[in-house]
NULUMLO-519217 format. One line per 4 residues: number of its first residue (from 1); their letters; for each residue y, z, x of N, C-alpha, C. Coordinates in nm, 3 decimals, always signed. Layout:
N
NUM> A> Y Z X Y Z X Y Z X; ...
//
This chain:
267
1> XXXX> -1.474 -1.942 -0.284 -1.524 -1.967 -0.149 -1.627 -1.862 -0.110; -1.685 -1.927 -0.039 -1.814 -1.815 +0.028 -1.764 -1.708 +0.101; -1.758 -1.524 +0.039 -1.758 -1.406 +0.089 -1.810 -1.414 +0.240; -1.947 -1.433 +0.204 -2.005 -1.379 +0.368 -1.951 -1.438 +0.462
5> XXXX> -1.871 -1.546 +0.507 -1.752 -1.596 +0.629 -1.726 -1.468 +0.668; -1.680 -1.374 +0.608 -1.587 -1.259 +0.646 -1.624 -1.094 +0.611; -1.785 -1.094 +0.610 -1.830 -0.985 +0.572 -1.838 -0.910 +0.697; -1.844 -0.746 +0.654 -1.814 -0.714 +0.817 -1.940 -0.579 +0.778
9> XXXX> -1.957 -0.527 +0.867 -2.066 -0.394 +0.883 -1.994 -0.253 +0.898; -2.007 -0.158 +0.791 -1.925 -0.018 +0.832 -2.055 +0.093 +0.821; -2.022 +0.181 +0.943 -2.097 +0.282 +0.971 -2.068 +0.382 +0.881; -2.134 +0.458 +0.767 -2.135 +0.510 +0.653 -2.130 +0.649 +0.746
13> XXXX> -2.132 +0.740 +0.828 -2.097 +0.835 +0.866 -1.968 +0.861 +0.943; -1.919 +0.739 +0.989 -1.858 +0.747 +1.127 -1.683 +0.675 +1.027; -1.736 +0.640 +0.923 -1.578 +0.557 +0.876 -1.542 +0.678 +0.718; -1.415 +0.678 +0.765 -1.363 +0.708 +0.624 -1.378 +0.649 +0.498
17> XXXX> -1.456 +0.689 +0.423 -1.517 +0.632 +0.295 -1.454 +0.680 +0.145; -1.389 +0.627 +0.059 -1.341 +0.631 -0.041 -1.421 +0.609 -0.169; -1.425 +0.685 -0.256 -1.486 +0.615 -0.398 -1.383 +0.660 -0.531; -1.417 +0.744 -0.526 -1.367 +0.830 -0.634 -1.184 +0.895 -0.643
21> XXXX> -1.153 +0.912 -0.709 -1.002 +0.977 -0.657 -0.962 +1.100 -0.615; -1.083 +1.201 -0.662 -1.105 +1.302 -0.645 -1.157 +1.376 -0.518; -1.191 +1.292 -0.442 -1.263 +1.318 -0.284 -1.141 +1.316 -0.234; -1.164 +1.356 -0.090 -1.056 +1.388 +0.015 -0.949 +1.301 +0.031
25> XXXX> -1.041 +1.153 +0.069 -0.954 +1.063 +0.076 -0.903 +0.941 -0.037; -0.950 +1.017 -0.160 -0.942 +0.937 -0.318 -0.778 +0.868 -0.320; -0.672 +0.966 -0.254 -0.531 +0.898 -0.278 -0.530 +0.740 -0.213; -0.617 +0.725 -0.135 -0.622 +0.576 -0.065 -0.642 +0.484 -0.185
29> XXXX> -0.728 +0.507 -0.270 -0.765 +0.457 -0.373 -0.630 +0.341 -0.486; -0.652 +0.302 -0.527 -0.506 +0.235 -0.604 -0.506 +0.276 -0.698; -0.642 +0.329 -0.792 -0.676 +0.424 -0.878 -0.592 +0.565 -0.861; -0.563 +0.580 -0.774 -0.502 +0.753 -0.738 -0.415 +0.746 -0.801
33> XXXX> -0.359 +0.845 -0.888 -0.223 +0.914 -0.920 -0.173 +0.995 -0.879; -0.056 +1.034 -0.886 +0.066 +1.131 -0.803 +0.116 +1.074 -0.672; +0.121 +0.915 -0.750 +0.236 +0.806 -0.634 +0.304 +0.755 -0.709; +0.380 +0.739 -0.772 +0.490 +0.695 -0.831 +0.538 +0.586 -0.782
37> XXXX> +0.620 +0.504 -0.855 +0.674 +0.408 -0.795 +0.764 +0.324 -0.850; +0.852 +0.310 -0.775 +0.995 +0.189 -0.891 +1.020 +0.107 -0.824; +1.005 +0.014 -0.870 +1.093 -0.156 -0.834 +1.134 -0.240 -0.944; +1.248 -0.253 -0.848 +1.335 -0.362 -0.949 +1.415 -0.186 -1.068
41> XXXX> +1.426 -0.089 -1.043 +1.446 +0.040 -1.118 +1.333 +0.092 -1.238; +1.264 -0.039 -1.217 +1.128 +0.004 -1.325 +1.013 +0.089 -1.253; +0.971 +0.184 -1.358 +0.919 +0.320 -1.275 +0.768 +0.214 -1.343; +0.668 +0.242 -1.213 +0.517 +0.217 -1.226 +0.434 +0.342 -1.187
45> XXXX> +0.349 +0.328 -1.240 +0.239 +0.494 -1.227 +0.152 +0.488 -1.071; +0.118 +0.335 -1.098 +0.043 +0.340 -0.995 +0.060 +0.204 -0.895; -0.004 +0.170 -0.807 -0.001 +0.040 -0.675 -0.116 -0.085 -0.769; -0.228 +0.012 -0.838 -0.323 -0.116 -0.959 -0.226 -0.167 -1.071
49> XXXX> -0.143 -0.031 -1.124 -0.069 -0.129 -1.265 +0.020 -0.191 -1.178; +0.110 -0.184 -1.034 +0.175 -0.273 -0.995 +0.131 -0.387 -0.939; -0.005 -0.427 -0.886 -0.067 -0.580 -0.859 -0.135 -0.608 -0.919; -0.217 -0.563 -1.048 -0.220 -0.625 -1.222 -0.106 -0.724 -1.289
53> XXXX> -0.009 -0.630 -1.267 +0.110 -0.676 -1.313 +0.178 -0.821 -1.239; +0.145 -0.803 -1.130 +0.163 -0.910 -1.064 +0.156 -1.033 -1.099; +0.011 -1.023 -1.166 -0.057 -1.178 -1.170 +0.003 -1.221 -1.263; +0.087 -1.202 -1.333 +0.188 -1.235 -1.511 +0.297 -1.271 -1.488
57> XXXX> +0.342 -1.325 -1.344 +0.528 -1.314 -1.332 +0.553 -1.380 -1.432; +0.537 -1.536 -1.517 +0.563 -1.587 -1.658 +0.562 -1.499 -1.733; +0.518 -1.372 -1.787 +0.461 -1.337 -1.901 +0.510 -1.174 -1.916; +0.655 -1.150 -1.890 +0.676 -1.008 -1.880 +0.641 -0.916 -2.035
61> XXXX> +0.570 -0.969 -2.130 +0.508 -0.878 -2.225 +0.370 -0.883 -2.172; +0.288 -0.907 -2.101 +0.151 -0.841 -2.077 +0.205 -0.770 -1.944; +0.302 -0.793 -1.873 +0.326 -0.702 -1.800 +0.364 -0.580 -1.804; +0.446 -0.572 -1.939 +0.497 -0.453 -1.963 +0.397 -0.369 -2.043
65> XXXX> +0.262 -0.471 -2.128 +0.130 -0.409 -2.155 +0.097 -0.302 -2.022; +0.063 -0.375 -1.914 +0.010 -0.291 -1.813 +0.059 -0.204 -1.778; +0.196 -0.189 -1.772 +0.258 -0.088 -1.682 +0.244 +0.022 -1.794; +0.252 -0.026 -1.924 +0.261 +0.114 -2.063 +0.149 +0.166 -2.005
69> XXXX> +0.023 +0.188 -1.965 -0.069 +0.242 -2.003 -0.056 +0.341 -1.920; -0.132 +0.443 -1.957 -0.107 +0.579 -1.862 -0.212 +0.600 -1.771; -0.325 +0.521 -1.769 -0.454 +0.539 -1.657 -0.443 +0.390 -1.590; -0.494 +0.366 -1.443 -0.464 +0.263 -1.392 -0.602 +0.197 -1.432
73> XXXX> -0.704 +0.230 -1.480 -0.863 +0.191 -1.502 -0.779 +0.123 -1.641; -0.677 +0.113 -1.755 -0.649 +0.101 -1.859 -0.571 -0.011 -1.840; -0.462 -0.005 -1.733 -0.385 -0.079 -1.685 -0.483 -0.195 -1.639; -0.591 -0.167 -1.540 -0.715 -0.290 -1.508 -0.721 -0.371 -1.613
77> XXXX> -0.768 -0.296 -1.765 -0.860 -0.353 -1.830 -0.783 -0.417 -1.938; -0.640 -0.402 -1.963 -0.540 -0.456 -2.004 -0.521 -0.608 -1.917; -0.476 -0.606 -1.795 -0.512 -0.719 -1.741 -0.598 -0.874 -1.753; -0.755 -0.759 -1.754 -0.885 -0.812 -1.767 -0.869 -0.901 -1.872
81> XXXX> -0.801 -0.855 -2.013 -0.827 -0.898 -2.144 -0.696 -1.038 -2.127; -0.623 -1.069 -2.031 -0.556 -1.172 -2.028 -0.591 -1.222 -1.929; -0.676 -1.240 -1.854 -0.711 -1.295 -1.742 -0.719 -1.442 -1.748; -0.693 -1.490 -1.837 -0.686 -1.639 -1.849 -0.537 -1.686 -1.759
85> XXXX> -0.465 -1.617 -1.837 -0.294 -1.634 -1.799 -0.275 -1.569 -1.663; -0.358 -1.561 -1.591 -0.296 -1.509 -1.433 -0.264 -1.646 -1.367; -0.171 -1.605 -1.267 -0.103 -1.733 -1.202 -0.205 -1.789 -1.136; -0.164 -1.938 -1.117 -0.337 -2.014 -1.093 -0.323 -1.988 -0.936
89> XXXX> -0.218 -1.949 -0.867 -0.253 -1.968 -0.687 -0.315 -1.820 -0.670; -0.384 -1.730 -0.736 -0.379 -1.559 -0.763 -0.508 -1.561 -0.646; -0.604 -1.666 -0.645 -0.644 -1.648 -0.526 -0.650 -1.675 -0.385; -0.554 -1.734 -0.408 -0.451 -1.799 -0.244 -0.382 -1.638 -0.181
93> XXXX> -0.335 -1.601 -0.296 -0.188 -1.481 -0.273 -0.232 -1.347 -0.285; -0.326 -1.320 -0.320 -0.424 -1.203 -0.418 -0.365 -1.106 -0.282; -0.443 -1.096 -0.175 -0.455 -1.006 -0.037 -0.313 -0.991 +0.003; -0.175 -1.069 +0.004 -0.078 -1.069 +0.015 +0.002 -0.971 -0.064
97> XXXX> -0.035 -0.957 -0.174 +0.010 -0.933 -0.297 -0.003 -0.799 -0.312; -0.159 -0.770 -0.240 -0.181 -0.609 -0.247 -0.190 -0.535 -0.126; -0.132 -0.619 +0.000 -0.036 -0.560 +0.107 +0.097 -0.502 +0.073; +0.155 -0.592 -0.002 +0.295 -0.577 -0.050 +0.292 -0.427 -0.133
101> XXXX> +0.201 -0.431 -0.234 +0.145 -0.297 -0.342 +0.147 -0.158 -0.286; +0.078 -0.231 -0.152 +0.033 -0.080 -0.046 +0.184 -0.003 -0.008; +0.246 -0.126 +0.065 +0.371 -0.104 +0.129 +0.443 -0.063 +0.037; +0.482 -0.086 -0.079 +0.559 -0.005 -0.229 +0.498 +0.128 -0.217
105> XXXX> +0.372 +0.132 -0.223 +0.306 +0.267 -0.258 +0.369 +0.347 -0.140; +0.366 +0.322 +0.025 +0.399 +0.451 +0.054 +0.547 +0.430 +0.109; +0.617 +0.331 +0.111 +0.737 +0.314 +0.067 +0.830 +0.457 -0.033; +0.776 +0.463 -0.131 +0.840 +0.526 -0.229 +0.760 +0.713 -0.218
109> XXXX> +0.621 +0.706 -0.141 +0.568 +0.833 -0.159 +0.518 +0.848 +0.028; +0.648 +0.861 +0.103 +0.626 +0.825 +0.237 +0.580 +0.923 +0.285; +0.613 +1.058 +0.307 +0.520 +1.188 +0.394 +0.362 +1.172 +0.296; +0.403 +1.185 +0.213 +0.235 +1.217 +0.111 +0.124 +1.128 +0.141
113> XXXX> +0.173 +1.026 +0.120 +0.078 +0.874 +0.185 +0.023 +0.857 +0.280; +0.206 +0.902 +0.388 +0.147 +0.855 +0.540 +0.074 +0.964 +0.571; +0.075 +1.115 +0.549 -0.018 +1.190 +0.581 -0.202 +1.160 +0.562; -0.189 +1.133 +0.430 -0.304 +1.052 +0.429 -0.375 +0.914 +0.488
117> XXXX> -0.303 +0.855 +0.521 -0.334 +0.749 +0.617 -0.317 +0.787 +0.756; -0.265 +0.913 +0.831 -0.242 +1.003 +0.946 -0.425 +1.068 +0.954; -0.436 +1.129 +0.822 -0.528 +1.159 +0.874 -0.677 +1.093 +0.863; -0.676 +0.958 +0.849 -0.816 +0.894 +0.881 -0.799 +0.872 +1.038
121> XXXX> -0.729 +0.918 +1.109 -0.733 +0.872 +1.218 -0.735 +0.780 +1.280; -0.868 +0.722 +1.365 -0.866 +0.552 +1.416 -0.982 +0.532 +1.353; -1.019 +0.586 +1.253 -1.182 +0.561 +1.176 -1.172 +0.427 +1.077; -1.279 +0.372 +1.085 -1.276 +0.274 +0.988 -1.228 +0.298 +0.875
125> XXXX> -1.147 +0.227 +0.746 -1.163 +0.304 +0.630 -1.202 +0.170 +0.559; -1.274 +0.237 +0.463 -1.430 +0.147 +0.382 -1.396 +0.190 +0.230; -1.341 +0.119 +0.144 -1.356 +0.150 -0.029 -1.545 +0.125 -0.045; -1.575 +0.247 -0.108 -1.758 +0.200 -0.122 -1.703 +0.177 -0.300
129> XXXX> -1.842 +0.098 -0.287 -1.861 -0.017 -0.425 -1.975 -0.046 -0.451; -2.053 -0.054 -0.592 -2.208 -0.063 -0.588 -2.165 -0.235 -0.563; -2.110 -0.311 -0.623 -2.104 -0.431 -0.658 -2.001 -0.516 -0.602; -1.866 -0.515 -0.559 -1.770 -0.539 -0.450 -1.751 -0.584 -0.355
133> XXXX> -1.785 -0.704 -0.326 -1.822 -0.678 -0.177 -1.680 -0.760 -0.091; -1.556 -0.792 -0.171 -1.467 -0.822 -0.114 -1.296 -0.717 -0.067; -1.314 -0.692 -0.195 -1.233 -0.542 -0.158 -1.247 -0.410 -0.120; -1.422 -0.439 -0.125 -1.463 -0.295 -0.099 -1.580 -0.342 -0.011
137> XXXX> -1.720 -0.246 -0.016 -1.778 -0.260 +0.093 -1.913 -0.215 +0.028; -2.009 -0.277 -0.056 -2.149 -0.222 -0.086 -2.268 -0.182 +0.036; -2.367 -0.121 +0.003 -2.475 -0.005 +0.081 -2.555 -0.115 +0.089; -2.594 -0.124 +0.229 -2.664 -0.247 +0.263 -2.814 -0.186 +0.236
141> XXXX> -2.897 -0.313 +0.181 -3.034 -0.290 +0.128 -3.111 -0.245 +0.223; -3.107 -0.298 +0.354 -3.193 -0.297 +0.455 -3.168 -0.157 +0.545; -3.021 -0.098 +0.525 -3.024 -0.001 +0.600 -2.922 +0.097 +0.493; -2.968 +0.167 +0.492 -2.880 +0.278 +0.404 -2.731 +0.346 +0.458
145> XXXX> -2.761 +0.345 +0.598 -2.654 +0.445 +0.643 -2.553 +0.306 +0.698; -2.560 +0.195 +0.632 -2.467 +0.056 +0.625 -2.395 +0.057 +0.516; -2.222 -0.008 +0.535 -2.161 -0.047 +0.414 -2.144 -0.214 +0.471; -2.201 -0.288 +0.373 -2.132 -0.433 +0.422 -2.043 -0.486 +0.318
149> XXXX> -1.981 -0.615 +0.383 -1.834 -0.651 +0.256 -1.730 -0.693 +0.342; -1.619 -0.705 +0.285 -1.551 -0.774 +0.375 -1.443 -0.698 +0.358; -1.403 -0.559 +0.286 -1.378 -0.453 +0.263 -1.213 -0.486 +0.288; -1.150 -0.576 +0.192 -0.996 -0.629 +0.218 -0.890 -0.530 +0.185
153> XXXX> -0.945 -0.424 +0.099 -0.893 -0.279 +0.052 -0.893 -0.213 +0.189; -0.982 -0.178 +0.260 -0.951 -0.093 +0.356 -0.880 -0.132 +0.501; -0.910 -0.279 +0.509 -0.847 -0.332 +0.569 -0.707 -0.339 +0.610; -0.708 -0.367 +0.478 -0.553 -0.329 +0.470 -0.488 -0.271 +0.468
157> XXXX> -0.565 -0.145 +0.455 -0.480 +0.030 +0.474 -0.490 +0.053 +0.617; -0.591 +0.002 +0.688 -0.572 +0.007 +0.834 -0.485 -0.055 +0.917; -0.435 -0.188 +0.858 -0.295 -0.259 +0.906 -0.204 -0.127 +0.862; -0.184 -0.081 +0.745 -0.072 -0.045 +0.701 -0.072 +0.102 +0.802
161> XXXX> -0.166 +0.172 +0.858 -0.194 +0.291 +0.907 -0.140 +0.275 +1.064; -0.158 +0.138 +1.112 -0.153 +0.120 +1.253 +0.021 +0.055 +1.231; +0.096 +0.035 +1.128 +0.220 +0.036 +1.139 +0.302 +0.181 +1.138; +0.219 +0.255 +1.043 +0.303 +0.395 +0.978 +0.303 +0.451 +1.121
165> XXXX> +0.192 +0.428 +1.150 +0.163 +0.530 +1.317 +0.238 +0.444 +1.466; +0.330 +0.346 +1.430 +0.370 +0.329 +1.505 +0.498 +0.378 +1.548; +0.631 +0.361 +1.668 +0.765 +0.420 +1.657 +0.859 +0.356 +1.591; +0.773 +0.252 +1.546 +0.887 +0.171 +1.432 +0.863 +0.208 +1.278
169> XXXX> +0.791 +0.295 +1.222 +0.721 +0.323 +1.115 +0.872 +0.344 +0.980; +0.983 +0.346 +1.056 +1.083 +0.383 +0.945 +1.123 +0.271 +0.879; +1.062 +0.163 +0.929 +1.106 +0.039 +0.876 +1.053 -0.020 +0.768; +0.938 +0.065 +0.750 +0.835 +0.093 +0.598 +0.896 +0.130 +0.471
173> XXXX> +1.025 +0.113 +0.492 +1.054 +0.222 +0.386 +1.200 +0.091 +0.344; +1.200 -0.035 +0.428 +1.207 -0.143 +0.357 +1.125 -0.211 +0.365; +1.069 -0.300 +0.191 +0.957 -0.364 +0.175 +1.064 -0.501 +0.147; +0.978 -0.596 +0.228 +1.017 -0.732 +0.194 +0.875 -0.782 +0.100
177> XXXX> +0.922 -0.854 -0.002 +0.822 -0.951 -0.113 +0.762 -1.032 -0.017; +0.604 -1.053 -0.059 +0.517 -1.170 +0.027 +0.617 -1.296 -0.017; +0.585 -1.397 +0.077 +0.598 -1.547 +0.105 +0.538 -1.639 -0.056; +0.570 -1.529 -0.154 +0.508 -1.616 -0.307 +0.608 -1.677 -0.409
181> XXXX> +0.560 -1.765 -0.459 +0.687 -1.819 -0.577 +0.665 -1.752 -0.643; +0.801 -1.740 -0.771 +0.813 -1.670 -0.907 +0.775 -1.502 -0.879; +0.793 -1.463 -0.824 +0.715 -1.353 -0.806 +0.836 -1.249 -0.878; +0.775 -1.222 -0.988 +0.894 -1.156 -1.089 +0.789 -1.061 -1.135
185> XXXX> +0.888 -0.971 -1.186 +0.834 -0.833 -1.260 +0.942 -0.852 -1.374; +0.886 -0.824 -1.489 +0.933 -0.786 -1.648 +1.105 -0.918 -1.647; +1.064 -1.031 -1.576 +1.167 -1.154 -1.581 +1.229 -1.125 -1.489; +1.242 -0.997 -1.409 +1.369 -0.983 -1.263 +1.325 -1.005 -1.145
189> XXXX> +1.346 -1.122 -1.025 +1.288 -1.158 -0.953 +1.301 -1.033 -0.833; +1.198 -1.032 -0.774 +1.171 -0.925 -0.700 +1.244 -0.946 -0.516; +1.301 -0.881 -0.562 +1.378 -0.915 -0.405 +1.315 -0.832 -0.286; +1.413 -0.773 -0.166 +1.392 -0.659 -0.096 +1.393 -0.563 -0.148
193> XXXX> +1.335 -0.459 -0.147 +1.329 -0.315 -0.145 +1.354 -0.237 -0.051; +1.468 -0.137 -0.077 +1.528 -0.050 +0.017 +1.529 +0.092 -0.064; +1.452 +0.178 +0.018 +1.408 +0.328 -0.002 +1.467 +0.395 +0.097; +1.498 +0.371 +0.222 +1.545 +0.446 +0.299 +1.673 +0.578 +0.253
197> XXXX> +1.749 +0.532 +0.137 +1.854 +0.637 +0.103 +1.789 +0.731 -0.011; +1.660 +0.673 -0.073 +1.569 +0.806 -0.156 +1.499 +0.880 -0.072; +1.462 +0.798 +0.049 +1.382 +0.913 +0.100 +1.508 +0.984 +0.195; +1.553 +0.957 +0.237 +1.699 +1.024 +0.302 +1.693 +1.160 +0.176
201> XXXX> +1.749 +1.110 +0.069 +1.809 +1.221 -0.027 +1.732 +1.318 -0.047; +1.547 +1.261 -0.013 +1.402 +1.360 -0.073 +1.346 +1.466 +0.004; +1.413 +1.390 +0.149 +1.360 +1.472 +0.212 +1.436 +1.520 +0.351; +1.552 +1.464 +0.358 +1.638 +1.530 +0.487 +1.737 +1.612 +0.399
205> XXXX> +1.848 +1.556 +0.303 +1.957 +1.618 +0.281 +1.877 +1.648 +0.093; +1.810 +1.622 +0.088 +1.775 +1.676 -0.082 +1.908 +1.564 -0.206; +2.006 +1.617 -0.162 +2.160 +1.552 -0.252 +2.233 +1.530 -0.159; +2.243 +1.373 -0.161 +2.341 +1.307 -0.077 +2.366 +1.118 -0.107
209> XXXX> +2.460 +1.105 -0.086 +2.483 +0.969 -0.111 +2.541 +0.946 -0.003; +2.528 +0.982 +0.131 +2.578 +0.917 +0.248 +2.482 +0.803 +0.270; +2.547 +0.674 +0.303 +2.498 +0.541 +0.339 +2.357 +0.602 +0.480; +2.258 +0.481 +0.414 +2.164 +0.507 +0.533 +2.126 +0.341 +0.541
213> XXXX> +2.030 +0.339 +0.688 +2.016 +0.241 +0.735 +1.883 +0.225 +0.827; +1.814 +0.114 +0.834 +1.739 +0.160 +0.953 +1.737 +0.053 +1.050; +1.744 +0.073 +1.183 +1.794 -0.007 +1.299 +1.673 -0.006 +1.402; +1.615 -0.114 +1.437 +1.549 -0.108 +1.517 +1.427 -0.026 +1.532
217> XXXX> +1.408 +0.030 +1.404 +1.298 +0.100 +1.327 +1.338 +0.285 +1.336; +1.461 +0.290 +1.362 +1.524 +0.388 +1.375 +1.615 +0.458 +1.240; +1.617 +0.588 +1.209 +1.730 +0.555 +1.076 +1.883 +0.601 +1.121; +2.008 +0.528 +1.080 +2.154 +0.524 +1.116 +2.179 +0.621 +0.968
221> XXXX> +2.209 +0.745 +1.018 +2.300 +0.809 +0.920 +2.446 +0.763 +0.907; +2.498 +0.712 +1.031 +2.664 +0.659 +1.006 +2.655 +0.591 +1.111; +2.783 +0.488 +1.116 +2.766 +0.380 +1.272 +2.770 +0.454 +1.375; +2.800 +0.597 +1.402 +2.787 +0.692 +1.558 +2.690 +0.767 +1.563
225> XXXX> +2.599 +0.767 +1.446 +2.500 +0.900 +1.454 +2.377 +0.832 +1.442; +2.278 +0.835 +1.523 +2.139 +0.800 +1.505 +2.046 +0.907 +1.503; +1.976 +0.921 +1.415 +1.810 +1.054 +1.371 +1.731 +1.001 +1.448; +1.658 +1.120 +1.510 +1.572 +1.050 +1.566 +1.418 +1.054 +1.495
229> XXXX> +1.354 +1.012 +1.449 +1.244 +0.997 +1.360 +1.199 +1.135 +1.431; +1.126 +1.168 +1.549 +1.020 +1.299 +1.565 +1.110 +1.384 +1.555; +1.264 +1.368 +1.503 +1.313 +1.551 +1.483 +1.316 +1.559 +1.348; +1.319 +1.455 +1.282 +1.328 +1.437 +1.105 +1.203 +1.487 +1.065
233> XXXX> +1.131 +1.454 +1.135 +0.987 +1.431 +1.075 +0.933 +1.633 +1.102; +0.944 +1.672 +1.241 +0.935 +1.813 +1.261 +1.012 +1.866 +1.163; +1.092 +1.830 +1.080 +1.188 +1.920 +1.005 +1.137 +1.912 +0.869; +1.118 +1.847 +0.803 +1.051 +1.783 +0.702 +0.885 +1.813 +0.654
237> XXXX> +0.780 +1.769 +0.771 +0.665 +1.774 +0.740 +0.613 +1.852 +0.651; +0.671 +2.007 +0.687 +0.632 +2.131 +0.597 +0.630 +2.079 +0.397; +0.739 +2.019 +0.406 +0.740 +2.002 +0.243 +0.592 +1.943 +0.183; +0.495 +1.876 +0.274 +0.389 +1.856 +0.227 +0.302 +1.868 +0.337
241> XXXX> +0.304 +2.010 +0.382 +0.203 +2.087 +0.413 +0.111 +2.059 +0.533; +0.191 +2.000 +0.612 +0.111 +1.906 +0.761 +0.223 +1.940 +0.872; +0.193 +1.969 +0.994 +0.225 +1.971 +1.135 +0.210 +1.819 +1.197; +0.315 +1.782 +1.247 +0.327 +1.704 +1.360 +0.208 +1.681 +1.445
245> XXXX> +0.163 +1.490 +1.464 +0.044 +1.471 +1.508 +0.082 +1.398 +1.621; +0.030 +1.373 +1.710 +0.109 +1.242 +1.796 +0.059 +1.101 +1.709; +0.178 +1.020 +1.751 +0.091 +0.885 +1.688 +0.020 +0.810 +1.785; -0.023 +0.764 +1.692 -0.177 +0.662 +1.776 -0.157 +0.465 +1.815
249> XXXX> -0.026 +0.439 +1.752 -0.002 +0.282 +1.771 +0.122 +0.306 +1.868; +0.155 +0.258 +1.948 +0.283 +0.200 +1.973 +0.351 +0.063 +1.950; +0.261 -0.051 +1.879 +0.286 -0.180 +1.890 +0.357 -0.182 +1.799; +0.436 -0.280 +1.795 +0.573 -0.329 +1.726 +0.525 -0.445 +1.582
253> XXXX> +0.525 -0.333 +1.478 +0.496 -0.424 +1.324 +0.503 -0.560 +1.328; +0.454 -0.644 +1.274 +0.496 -0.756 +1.224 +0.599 -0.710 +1.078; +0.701 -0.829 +1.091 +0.801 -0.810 +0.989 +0.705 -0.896 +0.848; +0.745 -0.854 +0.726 +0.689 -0.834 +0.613 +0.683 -0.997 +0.570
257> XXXX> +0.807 -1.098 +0.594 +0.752 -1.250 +0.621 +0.678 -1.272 +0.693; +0.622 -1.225 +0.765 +0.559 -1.308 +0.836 +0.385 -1.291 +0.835; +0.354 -1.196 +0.714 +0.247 -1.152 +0.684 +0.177 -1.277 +0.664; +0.077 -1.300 +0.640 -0.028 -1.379 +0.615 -0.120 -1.382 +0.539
261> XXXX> -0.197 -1.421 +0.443 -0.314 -1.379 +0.362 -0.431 -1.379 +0.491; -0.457 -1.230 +0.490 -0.512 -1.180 +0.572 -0.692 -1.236 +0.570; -0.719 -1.234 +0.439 -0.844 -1.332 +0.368 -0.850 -1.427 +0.316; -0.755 -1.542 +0.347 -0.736 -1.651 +0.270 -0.871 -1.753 +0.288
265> XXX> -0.949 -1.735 +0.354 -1.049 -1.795 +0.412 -1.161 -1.712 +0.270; -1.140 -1.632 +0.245 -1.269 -1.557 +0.104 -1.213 -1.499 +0.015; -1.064 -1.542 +0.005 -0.992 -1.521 -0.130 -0.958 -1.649 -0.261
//
């Protein structure tokens, strides 16, 4: 389908701009490493070998191709070379698919992430791309200090930024699977994901197997005791090196069914 429906204009000074992994804001990247990630108990390197992997739910040996590789550019190009065998609705579900990716990613690497998505602030954020113009955002001919594209990568980190920053943000830390069939990893169908008792163990009590929960976007250490997210969070932050910001959303998430292919109209 025709891109330009949904191409949009980003101010190349004024928006948080991504390329490389190595720049400030490179961890936005899906390319970034030092996010870890397990589902289904299978450990993934990165959020690219986990929605590569995606497109194979039939085929858990090219999946388990992708996830072997140790660079996510390797993991891509592993993909690339089966691209015949991706599921045929991949561009109905594609944007769904790598909402879900995002939400795993800081799901499992929650202060580190959300700090980084804390600090783009309310700025646009723009993946730049010479060639891209759907997940990312190419340098418009006519004006230089333009990114145009329909930039579904950054987009989507800005949904995910205006949830983290909201007072329900603990509820991130269960991921519900998009609205897709078959949606399997290495033959095990992918259910809910619940992190709330790793990050409990990672970062409040270190070693603990007391039951956790989260209520109303709140987390339940036991049925009488409720945390309150801004004293967890003051207590905590230090482990990765950031002070307490106010947040910037108060609106109440949409729950993870009820997501939508956000570009189904240029996907």
């Amino acid at each position: 389908m025709d891109n330009t429906l949904n191409l949009r204009q980003y101010n190349l000074a004024s928006s948080v701009v991504f390329k490389k992994t190595r720049e400030a804001f490179g961890g936005l990247s899906n390319m970034a490493g030092g996010y870890p990630i397990l589902v289904n108990g299978i450990e993934v390197k990165t959020s690219e070998a986990l929605y590569q992997a995606a497109r194979f739910p039939h085929d858990p040996e090219v999946q388990r191709l992708i996830l072997a590789q140790s660079s996510p550019m390797s993991a891509k190009m592993k993909a690339k070379g089966h691209i015949g065998f991706t599921r045929t609705d991949w561009n109905l579900i594609r944007s769904s698919v790598m909402y879900w990716a995002l939400k795993v990613k800081l799901a499992n690497n929650f202060l580190e992430f959300g700090k980084l998505l804390e600090a783009t602030t309310t700025k646009d954020i723009v993946e730049l791309s010479r060639t891209d113009k759907f997940w990312a955002a190419i340098p418009s001919k006519e004006n230089p200090g333009l990114l145009v594209g329909v930039n579904a990568l950054g987009r989507l980190l800005m949904k995910l930024r205006e949830e983290y920053n909201s007072d329900r943000r603990f509820e991130l830390l269960v991921v519900t699977p998009p609205n897709v069939s078959d949606f399997l990893l290495l033959g095990q169908k992918i259910e809910v994901l619940d992190y709330s008792n790793s990050f409990y163990n990672r970062y409040i009590l270190k070693t603990s197997s007391t039951p956790l929960k989260i209520q109303a976007g709140q987390i339940v250490h036991s049925p009488k005791k409720l945390l309150n997210p801004t004293k967890i969070e003051s207590n905590i932050r230090s482990d990765v090196g950031r002070q307490p910001q106010k947040m910037i959303s108060r609106r109440k998430p949409k729950s993870a069914n009820s997501e939508t292919n956000l570009f189904s109209s240029t996907s």
